[in-house]
N, CA, C and O atoms as a GROMACS GRO file, in nm:
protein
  316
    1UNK      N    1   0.314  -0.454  15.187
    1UNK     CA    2   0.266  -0.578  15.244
    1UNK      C    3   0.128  -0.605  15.184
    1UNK      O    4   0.046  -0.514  15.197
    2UNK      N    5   0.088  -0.718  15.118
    2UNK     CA    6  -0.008  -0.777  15.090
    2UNK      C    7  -0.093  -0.869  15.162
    2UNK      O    8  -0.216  -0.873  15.154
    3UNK      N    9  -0.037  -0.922  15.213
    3UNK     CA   10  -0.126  -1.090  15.299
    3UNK      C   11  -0.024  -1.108  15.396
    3UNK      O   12   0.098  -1.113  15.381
    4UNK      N   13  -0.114  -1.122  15.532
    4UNK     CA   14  -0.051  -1.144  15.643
    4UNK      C   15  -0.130  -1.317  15.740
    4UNK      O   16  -0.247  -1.356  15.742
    5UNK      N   17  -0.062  -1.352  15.775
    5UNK     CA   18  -0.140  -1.468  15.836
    5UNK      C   19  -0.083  -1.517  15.962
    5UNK      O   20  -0.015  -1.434  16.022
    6UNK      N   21  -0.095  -1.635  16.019
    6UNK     CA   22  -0.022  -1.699  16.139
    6UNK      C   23   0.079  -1.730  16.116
    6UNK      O   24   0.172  -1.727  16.197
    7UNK      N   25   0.090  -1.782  15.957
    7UNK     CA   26   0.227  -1.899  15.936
    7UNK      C   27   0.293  -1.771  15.810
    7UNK      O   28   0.375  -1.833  15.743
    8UNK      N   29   0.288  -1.688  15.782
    8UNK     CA   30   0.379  -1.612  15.695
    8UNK      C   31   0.300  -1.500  15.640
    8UNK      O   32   0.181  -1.471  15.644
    9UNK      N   33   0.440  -1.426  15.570
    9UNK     CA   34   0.335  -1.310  15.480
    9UNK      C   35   0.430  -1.285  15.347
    9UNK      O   36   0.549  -1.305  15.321
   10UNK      N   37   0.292  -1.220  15.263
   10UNK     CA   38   0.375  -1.205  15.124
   10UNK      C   39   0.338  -1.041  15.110
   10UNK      O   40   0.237  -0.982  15.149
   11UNK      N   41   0.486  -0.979  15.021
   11UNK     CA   42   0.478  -0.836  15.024
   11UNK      C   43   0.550  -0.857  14.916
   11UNK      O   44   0.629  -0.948  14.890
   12UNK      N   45   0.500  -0.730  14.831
   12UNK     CA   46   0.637  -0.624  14.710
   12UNK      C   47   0.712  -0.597  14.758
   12UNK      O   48   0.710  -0.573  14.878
   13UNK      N   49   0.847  -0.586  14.659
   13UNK     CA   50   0.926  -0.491  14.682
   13UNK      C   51   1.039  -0.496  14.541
   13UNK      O   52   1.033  -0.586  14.457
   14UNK      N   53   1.134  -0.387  14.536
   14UNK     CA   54   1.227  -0.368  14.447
   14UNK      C   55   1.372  -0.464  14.464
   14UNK      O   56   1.445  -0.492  14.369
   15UNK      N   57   1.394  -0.504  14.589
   15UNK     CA   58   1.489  -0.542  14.630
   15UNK      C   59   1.481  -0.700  14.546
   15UNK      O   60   1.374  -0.755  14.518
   16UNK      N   61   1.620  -0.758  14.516
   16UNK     CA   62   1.621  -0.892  14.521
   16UNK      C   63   1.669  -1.004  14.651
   16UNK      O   64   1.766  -0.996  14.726
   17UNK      N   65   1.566  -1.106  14.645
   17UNK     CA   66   1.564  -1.218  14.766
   17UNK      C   67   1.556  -1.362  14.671
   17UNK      O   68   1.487  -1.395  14.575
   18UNK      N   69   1.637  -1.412  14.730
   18UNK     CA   70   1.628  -1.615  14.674
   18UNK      C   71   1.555  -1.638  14.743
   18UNK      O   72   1.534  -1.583  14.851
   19UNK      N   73   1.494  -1.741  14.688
   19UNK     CA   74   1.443  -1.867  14.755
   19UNK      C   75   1.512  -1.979  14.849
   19UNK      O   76   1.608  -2.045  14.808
   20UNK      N   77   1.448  -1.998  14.996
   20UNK     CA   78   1.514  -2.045  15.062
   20UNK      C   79   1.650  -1.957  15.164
   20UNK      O   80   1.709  -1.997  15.265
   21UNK      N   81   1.660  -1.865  15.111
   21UNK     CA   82   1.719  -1.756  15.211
   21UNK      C   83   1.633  -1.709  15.351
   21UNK      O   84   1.516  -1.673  15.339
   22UNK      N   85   1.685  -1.712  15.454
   22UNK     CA   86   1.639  -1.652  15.573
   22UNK      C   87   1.650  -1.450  15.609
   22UNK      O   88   1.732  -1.359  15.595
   23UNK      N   89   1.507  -1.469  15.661
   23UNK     CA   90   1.466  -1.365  15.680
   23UNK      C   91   1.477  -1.308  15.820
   23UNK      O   92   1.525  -1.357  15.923
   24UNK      N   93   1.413  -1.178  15.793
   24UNK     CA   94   1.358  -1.174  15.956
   24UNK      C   95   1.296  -1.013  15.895
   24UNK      O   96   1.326  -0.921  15.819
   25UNK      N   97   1.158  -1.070  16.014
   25UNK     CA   98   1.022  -0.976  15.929
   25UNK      C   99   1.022  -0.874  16.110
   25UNK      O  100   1.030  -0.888  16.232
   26UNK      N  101   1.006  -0.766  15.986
   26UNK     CA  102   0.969  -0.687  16.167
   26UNK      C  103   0.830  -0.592  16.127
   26UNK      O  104   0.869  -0.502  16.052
   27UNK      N  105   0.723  -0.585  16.144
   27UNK     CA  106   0.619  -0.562  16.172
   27UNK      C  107   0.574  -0.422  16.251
   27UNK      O  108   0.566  -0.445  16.371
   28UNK      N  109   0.544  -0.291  16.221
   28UNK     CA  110   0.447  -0.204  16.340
   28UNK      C  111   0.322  -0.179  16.295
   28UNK      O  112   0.292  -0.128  16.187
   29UNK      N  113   0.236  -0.222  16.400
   29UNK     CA  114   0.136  -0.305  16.405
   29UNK      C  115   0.037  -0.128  16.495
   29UNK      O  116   0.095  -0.057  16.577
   30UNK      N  117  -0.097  -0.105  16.451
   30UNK     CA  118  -0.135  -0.013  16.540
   30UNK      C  119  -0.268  -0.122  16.569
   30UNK      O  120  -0.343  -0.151  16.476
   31UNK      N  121  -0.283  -0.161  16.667
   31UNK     CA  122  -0.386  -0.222  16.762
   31UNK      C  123  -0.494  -0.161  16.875
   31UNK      O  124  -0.463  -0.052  16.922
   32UNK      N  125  -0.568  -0.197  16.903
   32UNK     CA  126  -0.662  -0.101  16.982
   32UNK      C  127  -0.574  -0.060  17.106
   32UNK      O  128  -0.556   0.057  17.138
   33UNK      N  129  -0.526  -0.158  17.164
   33UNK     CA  130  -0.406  -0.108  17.290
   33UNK      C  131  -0.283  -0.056  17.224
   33UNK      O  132  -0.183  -0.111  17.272
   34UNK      N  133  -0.256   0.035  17.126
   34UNK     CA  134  -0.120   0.083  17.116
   34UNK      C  135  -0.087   0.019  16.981
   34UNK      O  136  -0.156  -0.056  16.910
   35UNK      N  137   0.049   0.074  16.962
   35UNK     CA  138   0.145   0.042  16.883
   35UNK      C  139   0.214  -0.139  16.902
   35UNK      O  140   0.273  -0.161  17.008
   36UNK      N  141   0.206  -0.223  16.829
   36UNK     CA  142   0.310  -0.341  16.896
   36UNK      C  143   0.391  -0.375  16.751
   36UNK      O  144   0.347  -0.392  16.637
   37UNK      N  145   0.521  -0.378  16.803
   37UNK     CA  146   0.607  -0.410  16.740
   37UNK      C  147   0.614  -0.613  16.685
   37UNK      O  148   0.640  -0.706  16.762
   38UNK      N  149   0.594  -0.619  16.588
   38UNK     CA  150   0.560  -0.807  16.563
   38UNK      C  151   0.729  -0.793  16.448
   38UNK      O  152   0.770  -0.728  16.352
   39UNK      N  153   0.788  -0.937  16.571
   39UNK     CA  154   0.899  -0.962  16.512
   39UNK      C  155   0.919  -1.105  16.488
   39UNK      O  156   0.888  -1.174  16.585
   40UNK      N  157   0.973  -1.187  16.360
   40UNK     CA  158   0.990  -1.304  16.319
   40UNK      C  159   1.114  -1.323  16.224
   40UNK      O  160   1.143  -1.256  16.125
   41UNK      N  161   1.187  -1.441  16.282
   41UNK     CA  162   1.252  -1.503  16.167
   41UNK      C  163   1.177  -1.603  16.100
   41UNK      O  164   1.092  -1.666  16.163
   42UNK      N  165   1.200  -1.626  15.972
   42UNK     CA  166   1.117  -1.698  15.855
   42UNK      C  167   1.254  -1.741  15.744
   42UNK      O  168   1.377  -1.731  15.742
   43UNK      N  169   1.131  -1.801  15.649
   43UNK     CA  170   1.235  -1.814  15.511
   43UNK      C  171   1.163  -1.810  15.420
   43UNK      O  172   1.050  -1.858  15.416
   44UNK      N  173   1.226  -1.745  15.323
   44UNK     CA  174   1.184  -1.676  15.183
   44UNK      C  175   1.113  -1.844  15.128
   44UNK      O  176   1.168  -1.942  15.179
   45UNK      N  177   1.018  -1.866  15.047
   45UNK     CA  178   0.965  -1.996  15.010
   45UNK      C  179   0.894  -2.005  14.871
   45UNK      O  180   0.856  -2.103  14.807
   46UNK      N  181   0.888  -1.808  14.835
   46UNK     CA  182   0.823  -1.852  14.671
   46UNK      C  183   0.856  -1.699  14.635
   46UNK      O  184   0.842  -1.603  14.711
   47UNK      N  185   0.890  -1.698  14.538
   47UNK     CA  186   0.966  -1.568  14.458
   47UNK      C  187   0.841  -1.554  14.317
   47UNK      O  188   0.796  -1.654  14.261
   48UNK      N  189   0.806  -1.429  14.285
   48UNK     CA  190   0.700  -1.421  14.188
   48UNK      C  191   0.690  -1.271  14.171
   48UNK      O  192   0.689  -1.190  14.264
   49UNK      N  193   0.678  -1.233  13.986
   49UNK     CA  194   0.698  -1.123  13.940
   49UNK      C  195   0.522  -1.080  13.968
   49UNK      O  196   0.425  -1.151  13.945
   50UNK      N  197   0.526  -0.925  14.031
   50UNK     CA  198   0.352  -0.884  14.073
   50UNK      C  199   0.379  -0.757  14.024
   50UNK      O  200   0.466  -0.674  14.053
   51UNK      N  201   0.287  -0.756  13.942
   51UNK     CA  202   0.270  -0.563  13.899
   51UNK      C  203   0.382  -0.483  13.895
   51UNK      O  204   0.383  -0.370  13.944
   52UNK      N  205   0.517  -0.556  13.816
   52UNK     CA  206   0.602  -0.483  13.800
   52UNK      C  207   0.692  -0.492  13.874
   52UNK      O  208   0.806  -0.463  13.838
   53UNK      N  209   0.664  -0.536  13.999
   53UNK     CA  210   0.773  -0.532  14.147
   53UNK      C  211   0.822  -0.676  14.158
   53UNK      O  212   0.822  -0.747  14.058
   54UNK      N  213   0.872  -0.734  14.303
   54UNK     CA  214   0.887  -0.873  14.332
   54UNK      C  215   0.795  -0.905  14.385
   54UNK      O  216   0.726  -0.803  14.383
   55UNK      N  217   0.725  -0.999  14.449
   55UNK     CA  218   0.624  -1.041  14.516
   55UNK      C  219   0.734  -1.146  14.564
   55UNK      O  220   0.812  -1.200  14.485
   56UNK      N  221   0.732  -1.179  14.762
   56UNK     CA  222   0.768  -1.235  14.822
   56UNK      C  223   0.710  -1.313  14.912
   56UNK      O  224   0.641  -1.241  14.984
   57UNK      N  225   0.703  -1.460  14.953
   57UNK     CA  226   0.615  -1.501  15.043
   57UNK      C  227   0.710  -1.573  15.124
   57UNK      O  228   0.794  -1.639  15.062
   58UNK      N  229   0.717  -1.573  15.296
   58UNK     CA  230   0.805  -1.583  15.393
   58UNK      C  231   0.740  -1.697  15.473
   58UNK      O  232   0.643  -1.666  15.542
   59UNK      N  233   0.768  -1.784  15.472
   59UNK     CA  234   0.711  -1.892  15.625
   59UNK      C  235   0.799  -1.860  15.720
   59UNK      O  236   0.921  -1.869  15.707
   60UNK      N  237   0.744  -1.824  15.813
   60UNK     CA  238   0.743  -1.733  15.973
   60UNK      C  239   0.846  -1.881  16.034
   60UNK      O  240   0.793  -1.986  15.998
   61UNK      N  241   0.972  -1.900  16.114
   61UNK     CA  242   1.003  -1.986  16.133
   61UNK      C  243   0.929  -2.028  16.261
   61UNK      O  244   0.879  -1.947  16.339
   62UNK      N  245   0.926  -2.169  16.276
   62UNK     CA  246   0.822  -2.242  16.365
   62UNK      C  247   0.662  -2.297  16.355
   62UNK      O  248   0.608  -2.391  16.414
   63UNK      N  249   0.602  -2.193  16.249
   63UNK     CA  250   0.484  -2.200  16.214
   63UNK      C  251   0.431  -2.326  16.177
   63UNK      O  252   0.310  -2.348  16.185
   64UNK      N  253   0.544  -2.443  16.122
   64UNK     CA  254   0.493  -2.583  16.090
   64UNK      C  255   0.440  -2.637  16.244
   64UNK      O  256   0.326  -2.676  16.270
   65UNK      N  257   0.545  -2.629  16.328
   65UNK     CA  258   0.482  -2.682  16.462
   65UNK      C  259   0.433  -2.624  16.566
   65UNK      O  260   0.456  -2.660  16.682
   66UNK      N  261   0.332  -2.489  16.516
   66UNK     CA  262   0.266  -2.444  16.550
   66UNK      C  263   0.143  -2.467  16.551
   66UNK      O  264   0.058  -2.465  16.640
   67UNK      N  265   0.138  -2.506  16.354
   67UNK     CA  266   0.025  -2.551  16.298
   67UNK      C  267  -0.039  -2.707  16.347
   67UNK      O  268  -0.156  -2.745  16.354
   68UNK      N  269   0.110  -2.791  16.382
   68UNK     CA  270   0.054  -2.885  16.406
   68UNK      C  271  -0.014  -2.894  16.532
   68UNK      O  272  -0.132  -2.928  16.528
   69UNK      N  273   0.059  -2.862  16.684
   69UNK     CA  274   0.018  -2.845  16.783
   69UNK      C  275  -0.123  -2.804  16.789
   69UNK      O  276  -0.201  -2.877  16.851
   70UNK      N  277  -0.169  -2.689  16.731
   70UNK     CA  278  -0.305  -2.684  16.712
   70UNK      C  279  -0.394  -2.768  16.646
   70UNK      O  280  -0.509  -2.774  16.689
   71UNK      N  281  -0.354  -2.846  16.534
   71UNK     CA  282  -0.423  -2.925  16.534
   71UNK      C  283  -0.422  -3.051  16.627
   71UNK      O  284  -0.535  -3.084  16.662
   72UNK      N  285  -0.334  -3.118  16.669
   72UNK     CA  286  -0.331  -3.189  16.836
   72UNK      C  287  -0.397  -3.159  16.885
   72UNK      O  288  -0.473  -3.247  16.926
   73UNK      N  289  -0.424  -3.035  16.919
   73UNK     CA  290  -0.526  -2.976  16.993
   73UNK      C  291  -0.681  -2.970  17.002
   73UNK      O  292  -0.759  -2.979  17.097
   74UNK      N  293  -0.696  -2.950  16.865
   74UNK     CA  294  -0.807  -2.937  16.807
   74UNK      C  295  -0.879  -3.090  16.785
   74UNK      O  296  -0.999  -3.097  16.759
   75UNK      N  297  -0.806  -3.195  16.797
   75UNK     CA  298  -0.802  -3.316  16.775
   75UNK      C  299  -0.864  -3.356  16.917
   75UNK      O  300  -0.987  -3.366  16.915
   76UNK      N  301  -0.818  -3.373  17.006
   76UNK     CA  302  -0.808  -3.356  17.168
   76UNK      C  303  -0.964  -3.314  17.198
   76UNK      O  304  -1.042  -3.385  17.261
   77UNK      N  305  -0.987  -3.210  17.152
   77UNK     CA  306  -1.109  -3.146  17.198
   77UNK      C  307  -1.203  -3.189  17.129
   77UNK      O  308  -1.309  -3.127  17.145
   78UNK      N  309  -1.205  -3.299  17.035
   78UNK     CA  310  -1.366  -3.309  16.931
   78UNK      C  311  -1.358  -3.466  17.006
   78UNK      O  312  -1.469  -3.518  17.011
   79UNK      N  313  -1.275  -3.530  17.051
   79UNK     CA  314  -1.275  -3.680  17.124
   79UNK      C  315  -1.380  -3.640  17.247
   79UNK      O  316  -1.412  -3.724  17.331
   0.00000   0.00000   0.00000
């Protein structure tokens, strides 16, 4: 795993994935309270050769209207 964010993440690997194929990312996570397990369906969105391996980047499904809602939000609160 390389880059993790709100709306997706991109990681190596050996395996082959298309573009536009659905995922599902499962995550163990060590946090100050414990272990938490972070689980998402997504879709594969950009395929790219990295240091030999695949490089994969996943939009987390929902994350568009996630993103927007917060900005609604964020909108809301500067009025």
């Amino acid at each position: 795993m390389r880059d993790v964010s709100a709306s997706g993440i991109f990681f190596e690997t050996d395996a082959a994935y298309a573009v536009g194929s659905p995922i599902e990312v499962r995550l163990d996570l060590d946090t100050p309270w414990g272990k938490v397990m972070f689980r998402s369906g997504g879709r594969i969105v950009r395929i790219e050769p990295h240091d030999g391996r695949i490089g994969v980047a996943v939009e987390f499904a929902g994350s568009d209207e996630k993103a927007e809602r917060a900005a609604r939000a964020t909108r809301r609160t500067r009025r």
